[in-house]
FINU-75437 format. One line per field, with one value per atom (N, C-alpha, C): x, y, z; residue in three letters; atom name. Coordinates in pm, 1 decimal, always signed. Layout:
px <- X/...
py <- Y/...
pz <- Z/...
res <- Ala/...
atom <- CA/...
END
This chain:
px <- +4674.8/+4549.8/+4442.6/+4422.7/+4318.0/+4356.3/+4448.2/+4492.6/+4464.2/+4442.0/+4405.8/+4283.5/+4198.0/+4010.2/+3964.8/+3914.8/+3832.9/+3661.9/+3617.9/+3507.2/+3416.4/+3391.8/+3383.4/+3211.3/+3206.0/+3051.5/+3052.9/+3008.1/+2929.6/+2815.5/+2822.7/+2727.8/+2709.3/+2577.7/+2548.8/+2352.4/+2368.5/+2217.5/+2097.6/+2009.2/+1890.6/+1827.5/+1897.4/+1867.5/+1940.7/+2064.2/+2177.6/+2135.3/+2039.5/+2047.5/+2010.7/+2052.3/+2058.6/+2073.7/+2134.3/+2199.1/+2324.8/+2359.5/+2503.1/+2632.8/+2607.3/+2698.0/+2690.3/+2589.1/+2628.8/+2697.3/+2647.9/+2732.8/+2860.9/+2928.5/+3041.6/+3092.9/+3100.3/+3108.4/+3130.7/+3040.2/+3038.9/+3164.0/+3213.4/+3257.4/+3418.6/+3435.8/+3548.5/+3572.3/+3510.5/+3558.4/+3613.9/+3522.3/+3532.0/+3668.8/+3687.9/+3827.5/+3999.7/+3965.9/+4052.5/+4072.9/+3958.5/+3921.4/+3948.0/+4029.2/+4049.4/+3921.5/+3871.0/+3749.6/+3645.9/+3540.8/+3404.4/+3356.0/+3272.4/+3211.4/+3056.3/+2977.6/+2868.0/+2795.5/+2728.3/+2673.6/+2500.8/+2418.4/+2312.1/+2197.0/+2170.6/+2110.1/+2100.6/+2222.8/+2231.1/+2214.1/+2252.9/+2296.0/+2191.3/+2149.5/+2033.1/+1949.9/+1844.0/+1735.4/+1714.7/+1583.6/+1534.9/+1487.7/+1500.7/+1479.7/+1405.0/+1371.8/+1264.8/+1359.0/+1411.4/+1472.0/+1689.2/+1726.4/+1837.4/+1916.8/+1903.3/+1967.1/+2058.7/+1980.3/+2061.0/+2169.1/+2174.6/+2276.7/+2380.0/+2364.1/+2403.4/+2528.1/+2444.3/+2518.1/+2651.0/+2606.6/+2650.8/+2819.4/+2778.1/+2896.8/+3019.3/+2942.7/+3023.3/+3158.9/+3075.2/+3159.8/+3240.0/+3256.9/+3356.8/+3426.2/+3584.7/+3683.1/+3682.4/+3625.9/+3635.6/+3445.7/+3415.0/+3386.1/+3396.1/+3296.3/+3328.7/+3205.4/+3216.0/+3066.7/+3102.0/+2957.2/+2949.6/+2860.8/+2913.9/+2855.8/+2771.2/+2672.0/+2568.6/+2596.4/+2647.7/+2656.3/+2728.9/+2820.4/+2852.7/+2805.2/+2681.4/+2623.5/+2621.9/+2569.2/+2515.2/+2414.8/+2327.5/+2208.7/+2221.7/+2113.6/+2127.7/+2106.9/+2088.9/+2163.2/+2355.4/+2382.3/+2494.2/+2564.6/+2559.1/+2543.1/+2599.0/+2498.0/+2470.4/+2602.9/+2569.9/+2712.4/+2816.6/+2894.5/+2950.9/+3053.2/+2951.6/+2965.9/+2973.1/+2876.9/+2891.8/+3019.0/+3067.9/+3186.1/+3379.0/+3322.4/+3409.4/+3400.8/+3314.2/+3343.8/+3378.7/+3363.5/+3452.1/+3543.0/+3645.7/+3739.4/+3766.0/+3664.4/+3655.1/+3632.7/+3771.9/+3836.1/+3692.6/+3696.5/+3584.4/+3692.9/+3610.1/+3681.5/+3552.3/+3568.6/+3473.9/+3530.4/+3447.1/+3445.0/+3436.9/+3562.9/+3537.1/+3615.2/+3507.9/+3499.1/+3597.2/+3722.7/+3803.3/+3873.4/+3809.0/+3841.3/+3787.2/+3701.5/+3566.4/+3726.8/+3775.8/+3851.1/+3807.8/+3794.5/+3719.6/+3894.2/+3901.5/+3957.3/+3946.0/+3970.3/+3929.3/+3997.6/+3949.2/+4007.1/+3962.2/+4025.8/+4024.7/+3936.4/+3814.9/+3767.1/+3792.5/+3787.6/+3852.8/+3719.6/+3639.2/+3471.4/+3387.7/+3231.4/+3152.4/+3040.4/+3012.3/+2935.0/+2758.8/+2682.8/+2540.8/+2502.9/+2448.2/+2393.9/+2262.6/+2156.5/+2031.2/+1967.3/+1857.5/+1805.5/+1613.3/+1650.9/+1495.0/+1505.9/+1664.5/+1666.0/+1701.6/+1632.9/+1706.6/+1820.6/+1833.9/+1918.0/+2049.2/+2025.6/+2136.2/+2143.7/+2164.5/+2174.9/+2292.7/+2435.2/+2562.3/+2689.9/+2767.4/+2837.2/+2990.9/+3116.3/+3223.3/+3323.9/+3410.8/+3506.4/+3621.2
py <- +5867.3/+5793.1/+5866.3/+6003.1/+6073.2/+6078.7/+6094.8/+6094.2/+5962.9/+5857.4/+5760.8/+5681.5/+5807.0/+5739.1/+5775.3/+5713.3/+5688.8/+5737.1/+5646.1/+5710.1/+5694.7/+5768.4/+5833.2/+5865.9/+5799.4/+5881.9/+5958.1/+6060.5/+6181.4/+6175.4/+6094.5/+6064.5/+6216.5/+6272.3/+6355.3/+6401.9/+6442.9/+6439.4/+6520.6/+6489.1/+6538.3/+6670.2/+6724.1/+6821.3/+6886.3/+6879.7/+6971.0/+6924.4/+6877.3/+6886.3/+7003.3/+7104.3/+7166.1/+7297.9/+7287.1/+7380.1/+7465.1/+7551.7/+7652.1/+7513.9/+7449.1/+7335.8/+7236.5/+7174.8/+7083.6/+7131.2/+7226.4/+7285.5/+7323.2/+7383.8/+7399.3/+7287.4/+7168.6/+7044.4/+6946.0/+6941.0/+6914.0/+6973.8/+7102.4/+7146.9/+7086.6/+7120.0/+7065.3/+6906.3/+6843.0/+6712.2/+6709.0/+6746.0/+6773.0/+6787.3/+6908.1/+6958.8/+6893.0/+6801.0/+6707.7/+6541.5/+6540.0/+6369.1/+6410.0/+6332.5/+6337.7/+6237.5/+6200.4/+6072.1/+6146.5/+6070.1/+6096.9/+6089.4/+6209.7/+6176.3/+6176.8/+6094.3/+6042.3/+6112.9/+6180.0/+6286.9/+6222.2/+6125.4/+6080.5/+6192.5/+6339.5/+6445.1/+6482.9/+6449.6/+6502.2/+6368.6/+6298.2/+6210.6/+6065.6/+6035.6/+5906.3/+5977.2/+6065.7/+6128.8/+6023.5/+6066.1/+5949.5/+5844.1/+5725.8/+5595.0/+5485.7/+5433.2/+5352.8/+5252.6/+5222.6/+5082.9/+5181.7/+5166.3/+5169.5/+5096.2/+4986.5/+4888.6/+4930.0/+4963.1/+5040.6/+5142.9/+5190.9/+5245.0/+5203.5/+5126.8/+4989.1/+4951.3/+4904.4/+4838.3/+4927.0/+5069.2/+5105.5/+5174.1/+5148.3/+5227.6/+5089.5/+4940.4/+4852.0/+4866.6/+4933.5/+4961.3/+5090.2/+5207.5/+5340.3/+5265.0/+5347.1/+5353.9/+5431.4/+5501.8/+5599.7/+5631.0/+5666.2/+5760.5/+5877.4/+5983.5/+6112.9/+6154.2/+6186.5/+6240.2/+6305.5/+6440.6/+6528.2/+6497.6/+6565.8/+6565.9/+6663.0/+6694.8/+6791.2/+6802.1/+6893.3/+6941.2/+6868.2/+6762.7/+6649.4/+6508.9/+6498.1/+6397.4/+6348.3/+6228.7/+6204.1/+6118.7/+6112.8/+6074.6/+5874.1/+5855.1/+5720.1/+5651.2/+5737.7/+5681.6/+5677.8/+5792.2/+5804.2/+5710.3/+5691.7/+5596.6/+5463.9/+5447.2/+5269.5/+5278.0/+5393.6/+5383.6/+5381.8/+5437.6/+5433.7/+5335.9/+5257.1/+5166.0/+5055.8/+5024.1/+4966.9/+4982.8/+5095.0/+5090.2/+5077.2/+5095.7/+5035.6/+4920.2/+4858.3/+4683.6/+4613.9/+4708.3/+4637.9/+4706.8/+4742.8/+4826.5/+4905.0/+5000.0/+5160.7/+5224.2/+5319.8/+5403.0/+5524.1/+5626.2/+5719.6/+5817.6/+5942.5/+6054.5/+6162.6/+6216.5/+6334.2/+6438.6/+6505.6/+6672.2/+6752.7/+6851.7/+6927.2/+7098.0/+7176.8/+7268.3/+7342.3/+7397.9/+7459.8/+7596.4/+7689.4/+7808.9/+7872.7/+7818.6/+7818.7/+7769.4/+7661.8/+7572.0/+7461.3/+7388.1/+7215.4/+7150.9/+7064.6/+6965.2/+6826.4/+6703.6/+6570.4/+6548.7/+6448.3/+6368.0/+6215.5/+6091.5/+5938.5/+5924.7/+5848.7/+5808.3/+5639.5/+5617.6/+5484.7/+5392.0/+5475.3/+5457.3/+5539.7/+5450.3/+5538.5/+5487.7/+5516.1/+5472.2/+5527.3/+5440.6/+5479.3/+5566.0/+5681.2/+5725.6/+5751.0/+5688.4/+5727.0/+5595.0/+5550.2/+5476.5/+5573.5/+5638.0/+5686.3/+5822.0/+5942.6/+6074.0/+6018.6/+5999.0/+5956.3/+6075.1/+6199.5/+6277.5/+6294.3/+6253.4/+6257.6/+6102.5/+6013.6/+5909.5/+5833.9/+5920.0/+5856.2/+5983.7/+5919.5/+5999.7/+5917.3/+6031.2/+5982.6/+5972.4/+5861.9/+5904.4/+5877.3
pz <- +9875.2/+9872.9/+9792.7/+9832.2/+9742.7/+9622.4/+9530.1/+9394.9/+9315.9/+9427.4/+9343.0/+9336.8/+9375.7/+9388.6/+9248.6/+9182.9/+9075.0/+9112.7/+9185.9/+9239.8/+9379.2/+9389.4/+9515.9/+9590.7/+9691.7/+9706.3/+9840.9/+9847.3/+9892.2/+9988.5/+10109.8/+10248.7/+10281.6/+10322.3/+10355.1/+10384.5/+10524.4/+10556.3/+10450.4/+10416.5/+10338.7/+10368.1/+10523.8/+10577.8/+10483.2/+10464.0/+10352.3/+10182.0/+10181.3/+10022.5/+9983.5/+9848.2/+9783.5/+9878.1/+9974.9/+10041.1/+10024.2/+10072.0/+10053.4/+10080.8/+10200.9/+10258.9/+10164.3/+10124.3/+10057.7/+9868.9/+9829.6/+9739.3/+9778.4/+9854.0/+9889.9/+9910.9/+9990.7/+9999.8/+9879.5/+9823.7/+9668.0/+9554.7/+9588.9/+9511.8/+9525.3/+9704.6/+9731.1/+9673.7/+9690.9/+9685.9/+9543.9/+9465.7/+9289.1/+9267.9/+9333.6/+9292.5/+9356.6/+9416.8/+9509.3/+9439.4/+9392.1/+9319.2/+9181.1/+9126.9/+9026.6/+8901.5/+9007.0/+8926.9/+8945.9/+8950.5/+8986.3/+9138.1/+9205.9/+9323.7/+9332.5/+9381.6/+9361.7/+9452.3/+9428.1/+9505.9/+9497.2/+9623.3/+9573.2/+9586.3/+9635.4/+9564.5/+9426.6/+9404.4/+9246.0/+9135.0/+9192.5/+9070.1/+9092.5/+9244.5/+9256.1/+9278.2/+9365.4/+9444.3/+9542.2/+9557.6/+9665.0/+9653.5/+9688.8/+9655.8/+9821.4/+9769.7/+9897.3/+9952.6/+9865.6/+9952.6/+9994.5/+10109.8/+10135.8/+10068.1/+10031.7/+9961.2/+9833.6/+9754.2/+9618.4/+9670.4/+9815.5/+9818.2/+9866.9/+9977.8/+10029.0/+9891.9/+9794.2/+9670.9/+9611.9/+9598.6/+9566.9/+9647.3/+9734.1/+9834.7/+9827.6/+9785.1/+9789.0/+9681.1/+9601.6/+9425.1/+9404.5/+9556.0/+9563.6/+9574.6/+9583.7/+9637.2/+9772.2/+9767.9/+9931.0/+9926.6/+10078.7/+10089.7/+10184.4/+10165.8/+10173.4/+10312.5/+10399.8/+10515.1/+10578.0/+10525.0/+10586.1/+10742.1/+10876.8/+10972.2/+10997.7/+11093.4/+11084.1/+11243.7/+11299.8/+11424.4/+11499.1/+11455.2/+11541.4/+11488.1/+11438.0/+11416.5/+11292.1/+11246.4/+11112.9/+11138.8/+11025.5/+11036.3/+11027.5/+11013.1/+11021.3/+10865.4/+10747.4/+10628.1/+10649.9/+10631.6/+10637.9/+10749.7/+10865.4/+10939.7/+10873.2/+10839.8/+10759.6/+10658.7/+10588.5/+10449.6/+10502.7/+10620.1/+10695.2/+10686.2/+10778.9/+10854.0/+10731.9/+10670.4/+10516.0/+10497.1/+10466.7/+10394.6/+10472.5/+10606.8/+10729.6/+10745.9/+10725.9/+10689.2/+10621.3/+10469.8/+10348.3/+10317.7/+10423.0/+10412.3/+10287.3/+10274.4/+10185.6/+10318.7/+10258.3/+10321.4/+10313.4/+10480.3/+10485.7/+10557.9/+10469.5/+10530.1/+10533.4/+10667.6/+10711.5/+10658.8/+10605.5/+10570.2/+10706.9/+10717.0/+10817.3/+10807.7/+10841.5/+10862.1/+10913.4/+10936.7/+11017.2/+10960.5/+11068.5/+11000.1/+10859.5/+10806.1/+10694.6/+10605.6/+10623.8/+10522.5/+10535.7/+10388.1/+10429.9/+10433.3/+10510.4/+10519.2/+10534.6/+10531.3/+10507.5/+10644.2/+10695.8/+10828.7/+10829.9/+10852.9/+10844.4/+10926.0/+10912.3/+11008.3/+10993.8/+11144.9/+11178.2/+11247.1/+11339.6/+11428.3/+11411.9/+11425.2/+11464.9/+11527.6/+11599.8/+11687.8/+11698.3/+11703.6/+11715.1/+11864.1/+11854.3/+11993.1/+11997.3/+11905.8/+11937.9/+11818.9/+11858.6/+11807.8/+11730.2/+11780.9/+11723.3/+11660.5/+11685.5/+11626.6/+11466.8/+11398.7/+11235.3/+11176.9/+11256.3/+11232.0/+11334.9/+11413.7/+11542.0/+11503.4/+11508.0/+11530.7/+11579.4/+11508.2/+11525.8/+11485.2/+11599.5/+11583.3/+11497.3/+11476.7/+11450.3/+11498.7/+11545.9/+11650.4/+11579.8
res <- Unk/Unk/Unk/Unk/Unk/Unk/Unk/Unk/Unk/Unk/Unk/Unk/Unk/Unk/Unk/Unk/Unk/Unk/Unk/Unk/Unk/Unk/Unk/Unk/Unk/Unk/Unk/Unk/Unk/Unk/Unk/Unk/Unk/Unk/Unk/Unk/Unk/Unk/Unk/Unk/Unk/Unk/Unk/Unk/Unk/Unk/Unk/Unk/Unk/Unk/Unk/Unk/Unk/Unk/Unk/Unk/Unk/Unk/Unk/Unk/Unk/Unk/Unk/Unk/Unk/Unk/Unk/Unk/Unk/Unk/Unk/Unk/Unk/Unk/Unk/Unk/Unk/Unk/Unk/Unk/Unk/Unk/Unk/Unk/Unk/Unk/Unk/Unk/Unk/Unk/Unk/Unk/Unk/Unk/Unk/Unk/Unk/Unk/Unk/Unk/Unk/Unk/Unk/Unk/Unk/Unk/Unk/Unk/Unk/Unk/Unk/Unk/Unk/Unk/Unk/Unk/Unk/Unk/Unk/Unk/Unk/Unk/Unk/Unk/Unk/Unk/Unk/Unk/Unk/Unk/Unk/Unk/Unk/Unk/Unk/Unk/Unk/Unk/Unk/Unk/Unk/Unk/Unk/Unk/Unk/Unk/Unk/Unk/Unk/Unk/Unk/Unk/Unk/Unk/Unk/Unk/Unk/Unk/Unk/Unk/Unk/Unk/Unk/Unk/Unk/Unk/Unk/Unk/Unk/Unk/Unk/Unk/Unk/Unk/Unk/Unk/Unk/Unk/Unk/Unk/Unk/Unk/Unk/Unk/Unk/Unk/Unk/Unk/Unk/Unk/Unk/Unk/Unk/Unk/Unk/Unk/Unk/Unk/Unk/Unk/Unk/Unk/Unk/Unk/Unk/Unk/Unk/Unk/Unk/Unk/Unk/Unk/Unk/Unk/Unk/Unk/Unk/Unk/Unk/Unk/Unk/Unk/Unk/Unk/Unk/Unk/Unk/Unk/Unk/Unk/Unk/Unk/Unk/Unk/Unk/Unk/Unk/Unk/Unk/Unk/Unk/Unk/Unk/Unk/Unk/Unk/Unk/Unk/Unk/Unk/Unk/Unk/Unk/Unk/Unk/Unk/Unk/Unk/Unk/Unk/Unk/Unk/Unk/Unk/Unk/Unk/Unk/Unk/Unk/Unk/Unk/Unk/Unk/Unk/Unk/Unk/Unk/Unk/Unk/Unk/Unk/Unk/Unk/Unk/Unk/Unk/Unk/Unk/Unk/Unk/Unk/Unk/Unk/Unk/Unk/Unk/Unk/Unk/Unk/Unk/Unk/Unk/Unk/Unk/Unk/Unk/Unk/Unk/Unk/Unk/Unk/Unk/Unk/Unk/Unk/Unk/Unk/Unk/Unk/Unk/Unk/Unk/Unk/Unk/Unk/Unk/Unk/Unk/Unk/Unk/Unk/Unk/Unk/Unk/Unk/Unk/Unk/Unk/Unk/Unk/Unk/Unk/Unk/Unk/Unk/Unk/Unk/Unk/Unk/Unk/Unk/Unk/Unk/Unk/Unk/Unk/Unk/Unk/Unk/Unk/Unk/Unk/Unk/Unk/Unk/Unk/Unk/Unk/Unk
atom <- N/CA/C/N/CA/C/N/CA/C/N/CA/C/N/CA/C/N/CA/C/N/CA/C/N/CA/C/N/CA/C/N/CA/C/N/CA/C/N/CA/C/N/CA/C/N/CA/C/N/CA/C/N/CA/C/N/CA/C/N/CA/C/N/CA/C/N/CA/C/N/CA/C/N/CA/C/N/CA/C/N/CA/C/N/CA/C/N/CA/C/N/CA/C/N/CA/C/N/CA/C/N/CA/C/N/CA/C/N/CA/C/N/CA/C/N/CA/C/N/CA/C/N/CA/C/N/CA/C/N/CA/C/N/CA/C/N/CA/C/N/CA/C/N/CA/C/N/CA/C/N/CA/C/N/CA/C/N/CA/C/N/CA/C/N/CA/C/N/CA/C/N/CA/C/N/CA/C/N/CA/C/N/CA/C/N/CA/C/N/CA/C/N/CA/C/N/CA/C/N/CA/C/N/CA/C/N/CA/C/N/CA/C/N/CA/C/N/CA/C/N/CA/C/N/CA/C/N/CA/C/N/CA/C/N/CA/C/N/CA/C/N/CA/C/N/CA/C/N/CA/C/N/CA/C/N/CA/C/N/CA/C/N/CA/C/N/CA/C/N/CA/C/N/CA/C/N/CA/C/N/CA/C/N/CA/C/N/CA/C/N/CA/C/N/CA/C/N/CA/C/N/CA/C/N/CA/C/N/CA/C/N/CA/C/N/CA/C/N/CA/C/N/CA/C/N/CA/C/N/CA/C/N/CA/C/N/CA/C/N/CA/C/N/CA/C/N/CA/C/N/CA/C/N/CA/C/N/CA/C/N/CA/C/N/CA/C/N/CA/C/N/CA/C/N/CA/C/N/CA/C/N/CA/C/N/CA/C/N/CA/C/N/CA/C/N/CA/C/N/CA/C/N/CA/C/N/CA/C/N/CA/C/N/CA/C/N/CA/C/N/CA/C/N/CA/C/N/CA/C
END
């Protein structure tokens, strides 16, 4: 499945932008995707309306989310879930043993309506 993503986007909280994690993160995926991964720190910034990203997650092949303690925020959230409905495939970045590895996510569920950083988890 990963050998044959073209392109790819890169869910990940704003807390980790231009961080050690999200560079490491970044790097991995790079080197795994043979296409492009859409990293919206690097490549959109910040934008007002959710929507444009919305759009855009419609037009990956996969995506890619990083969790932040357990959680993800409630962009990532939305892309998510966005992209669990139009069946694009999502895979969490995870940490084990300071090795990244990818894992399927299948759910995820909202647990907070007002932490915009806790908001949801992945099951």
């Amino acid at each position: 499945m990963i050998n044959t993503i073209n392109l790819a986007y890169y869910s990940h909280s704003v807390k980790t932008y231009n961080s050690d994690k999200e560079k490491k993160e970044y790097d991995f995926l790079k080197k795994i995707i043979k296409g492009h991964v859409i990293c919206p720190n690097q490549h959109i910034g910040k934008l007002e309306s959710s929507e444009i990203y919305q759009n855009i997650i419609k037009k990956v092949d996969c995506v890619f989310v990083s969790d932040n303690e357990g959680f993800i925020g409630k962009g990532s959230y939305n892309e998510c879930l966005n992209a669990l409905e139009n069946n694009i495939p999502v895979f969490v970045i995870k940490n084990k043993n300071n090795n990244l590895e990818l894992e399927k996510v299948t759910k995820i569920i909202q647990v907070s309506e007002y932490n915009l950083f806790q908001f949801g988890k992945i099951i």
